[in-house]
N, C-alpha and C positions, 0 to 999 in steps of 0.2 A: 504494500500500500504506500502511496506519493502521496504528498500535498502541493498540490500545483504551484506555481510562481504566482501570484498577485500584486499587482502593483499597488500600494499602501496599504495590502492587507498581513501578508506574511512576512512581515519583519523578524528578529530574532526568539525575542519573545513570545508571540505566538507558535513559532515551530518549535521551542522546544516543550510550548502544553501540547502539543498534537505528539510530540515522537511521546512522550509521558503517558498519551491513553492509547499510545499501539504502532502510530504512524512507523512505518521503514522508514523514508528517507525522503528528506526534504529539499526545496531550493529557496535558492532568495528570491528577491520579488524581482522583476525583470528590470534588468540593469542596462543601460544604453554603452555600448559598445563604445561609441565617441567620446559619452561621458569620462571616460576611463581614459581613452586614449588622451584628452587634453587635460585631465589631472584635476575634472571637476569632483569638489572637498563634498557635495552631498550626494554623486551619485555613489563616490566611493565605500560612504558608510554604508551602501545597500551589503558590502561584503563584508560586513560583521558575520564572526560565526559562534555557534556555542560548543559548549563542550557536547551536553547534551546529544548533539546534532551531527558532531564530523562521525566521517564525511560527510560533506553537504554538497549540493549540487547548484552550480553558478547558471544564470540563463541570464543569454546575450542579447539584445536584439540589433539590427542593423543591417544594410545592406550594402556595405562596400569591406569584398574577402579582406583586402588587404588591413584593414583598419581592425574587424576581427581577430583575423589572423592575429596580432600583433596585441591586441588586448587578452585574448586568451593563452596568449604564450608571459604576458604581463604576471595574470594569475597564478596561471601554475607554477612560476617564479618566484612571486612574492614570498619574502618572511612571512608576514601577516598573514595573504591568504594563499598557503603555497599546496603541496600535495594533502599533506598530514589533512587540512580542512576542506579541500577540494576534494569530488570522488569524479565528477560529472560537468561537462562544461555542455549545456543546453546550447541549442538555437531556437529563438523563439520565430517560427515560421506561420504562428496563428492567430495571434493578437489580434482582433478585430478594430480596434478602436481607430476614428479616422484621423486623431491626431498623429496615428503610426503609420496605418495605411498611406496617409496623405505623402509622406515620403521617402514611400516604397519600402515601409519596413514591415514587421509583422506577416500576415495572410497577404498581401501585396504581393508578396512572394512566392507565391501560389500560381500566378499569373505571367512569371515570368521567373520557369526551373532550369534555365540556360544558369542564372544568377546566381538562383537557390545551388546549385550542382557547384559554381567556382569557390561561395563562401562556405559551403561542406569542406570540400574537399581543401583550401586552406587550411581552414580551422581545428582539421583532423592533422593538416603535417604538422603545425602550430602545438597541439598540446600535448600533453603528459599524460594525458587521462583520457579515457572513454567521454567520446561526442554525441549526443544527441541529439535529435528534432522534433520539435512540437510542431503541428499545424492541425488544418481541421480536413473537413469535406469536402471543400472548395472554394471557389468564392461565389458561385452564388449555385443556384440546381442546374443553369445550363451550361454550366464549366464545371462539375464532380468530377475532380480530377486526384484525391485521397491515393487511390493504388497505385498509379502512376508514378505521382509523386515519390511514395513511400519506394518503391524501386528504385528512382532515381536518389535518394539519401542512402540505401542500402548500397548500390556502387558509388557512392562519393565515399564513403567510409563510414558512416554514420552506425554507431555500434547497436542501439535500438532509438525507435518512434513514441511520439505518445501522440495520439489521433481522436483529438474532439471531433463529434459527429454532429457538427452543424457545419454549413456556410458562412461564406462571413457577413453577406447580407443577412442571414439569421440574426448576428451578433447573439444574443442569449435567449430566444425568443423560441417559442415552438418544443419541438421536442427533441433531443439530439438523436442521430441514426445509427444504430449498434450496427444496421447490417453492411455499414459503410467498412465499420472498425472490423470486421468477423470476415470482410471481402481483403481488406489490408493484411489484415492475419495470415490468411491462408496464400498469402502473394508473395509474399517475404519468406527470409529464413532467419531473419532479427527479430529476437524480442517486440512484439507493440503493448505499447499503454494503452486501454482506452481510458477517456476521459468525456464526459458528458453526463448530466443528471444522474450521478449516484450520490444521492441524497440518506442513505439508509440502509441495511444489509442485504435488503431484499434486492435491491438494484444494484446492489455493488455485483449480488451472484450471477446477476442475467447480465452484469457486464461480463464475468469470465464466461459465460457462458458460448460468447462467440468467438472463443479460441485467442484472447490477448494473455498476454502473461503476466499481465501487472493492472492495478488499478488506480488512476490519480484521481485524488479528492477534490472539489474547489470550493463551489459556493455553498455547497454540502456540507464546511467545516467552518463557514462565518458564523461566530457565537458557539462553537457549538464542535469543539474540539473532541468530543466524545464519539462523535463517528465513529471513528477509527475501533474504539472499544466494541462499540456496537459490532459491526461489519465484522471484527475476530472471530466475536463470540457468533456470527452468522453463520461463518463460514467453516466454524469448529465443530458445530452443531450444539452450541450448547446456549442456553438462555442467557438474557441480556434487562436489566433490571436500567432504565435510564437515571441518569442524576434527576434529584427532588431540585425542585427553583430554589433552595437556598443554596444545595452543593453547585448548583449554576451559576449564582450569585457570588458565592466564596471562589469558585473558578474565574471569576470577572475581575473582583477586586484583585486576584495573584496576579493576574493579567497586568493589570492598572498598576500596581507597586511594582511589580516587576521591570517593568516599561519603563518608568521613570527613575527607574535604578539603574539602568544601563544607559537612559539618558545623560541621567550625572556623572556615569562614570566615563561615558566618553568625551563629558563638555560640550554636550551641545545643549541649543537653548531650550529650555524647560515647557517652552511654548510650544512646541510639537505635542504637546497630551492633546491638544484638538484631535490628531490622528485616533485615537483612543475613543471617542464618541461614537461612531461607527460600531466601533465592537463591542459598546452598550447598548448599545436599541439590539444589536443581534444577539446577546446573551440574555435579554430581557422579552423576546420576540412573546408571545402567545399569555404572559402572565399577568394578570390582574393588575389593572392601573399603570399597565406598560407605557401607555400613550402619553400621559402626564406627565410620566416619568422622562421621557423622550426629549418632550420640551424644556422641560429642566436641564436637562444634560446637555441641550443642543443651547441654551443657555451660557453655561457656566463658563467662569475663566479661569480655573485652574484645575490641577490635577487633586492637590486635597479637597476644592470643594467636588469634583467629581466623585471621589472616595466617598464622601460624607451622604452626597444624595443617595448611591448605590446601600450604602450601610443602614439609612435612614427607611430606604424600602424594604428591604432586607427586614427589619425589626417588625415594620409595618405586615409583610406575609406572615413574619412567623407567630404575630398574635390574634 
């Protein structure tokens, strides 16, 4: 079991409550290749790693080989973030969103595997480690180009795939397509991920069900890092008893302190707990007076009065 890359969701702190309720093996949020290469100070703290967590797995995005190339040859270099914390150096080839698409990075790249095929195949002589590739279905239903693709990352070097089963017109919309992931599977001789709507054990097993070897989490682990526990005990066959909203709630505030403890210990500004609000409405999803709650937190200006609301509702269920 992965926990997918997210951009401002899966920071360090979250990945290591997910490896803590079962997760295998995690990556950072998706790091901009450029960013790295010209020595920008915030994309570099995306390669924070924890103990927790190494190996961890680094995801690139970009579309020019040679700047890859040369950023993940950076990595598997570094002191900081060198083999020992490195297992896995991602391409992220599926990112929907158009501020990525818009130049030519992400699922873009889907549309043009002349590209996709030079920065594999870089990126593979460049590191140290096993290369992968994320992308989806296609880019939209009359270009499903998923098997193809995935062939083409299998002769670039690419050691396995993880294959969300949307388009990227989709973006998160609809329902993802396992028989996209299970036609991938059986075309290759590398490992595939699937990735899409596994939200719960049940869907985690009709994801292996179509012959992939691995299963990535995503929006399935916002608030809600117990999946992973879940989906074990699914696949073990053995019963699965979920957290009570307050062990939800004590999972949120570890969250919250946690976070602001590696804040200060790296010196950065304390005003980042805004990132943090997010992953209170999603620990707090479906529970009594959630919504209230919500607004509060979307309120507040600091990370202890953040603590205090959550602690304050917390008192408020359990009487």
């Amino acid at each position: 079991m992965l926990l997918a890359p997210m951009a401002g969701i899966t920071d360090v702190t979250f990945r290591a409550l997910c490896i803590g309720q079962g997760c295998d093996f995690t990556f950072t949020e998706m790091v901009s290749a450029k960013g790295i290469h010209y020595n920008n100070a915030k994309t570099k703290e995306l390669l924070s790693v924890s103990e927790a967590e190494r190996p961890c797995g680094v995801q690139l995005f970009g579309h020019e080989p040679e700047i890859l190339a040369e950023t993940a040859k950076r990595i598997c270099e570094s002191e900081n973030a060198g083999v020992r914390n490195i297992g896995v150096i991602d391409i992220n080839m599926g990112c929907p969103a158009p501020k990525i698409t818009g130049n030519g990075d992400g699922s873009a790249l889907m549309r043009d595997p002349v590209t996709a095929s030079r920065i594999i195949e870089a990126v593979v002589r460049a590191s140290s480690v096993p290369v992968s590739v994320k992308f989806r279905k296609g880019w939209d239903e009359a270009n499903v180009n998923a098997v193809e693709f995935a062939r083409m990352a299998e002769e670039s070097g690419a050691s396995f795939v993880t294959v969300h089963g949307r388009t990227r017109m989709q973006m998160y919309s609809g329902k993802a397509d396992r028989e996209i992931i299970a036609r991938v599977a059986a075309a290759v001789k590398i490992p595939v991920v699937g990735n899409g709507d596994i939200f719960d054990g049940a869907s985690a097993k009709a994801m292996l069900e179509t012959g992939c070897r691995g299963l990535m989490v995503a929006r399935g682990a916002q608030g809600n890092p117990f999946i992973f526990a879940e989906i074990r005990a699914c696949l073990d066959g053995k019963s699965y008893t979920p957290p009570s909203e307050s062990e939800r709630l004590d999972t949120a505030l570890k969250h919250i302190e946690s976070f602001m403890a590696n804040v200060m210990k790296e010196g950065r500004n304390p005003a980042v707990f805004v990132e943090l609000r997010k992953h209170a409405a999603w620990y707090t999803k479906g529970m009594n007076g959630a919504t209230e709650l919500r607004r509060k937190v979307n309120d507040c200006r600091s990370s202890e009065e953040l603590i205090k609301l959550i602690k304050d509702f917390q008192s408020e269920l359990n009487n």
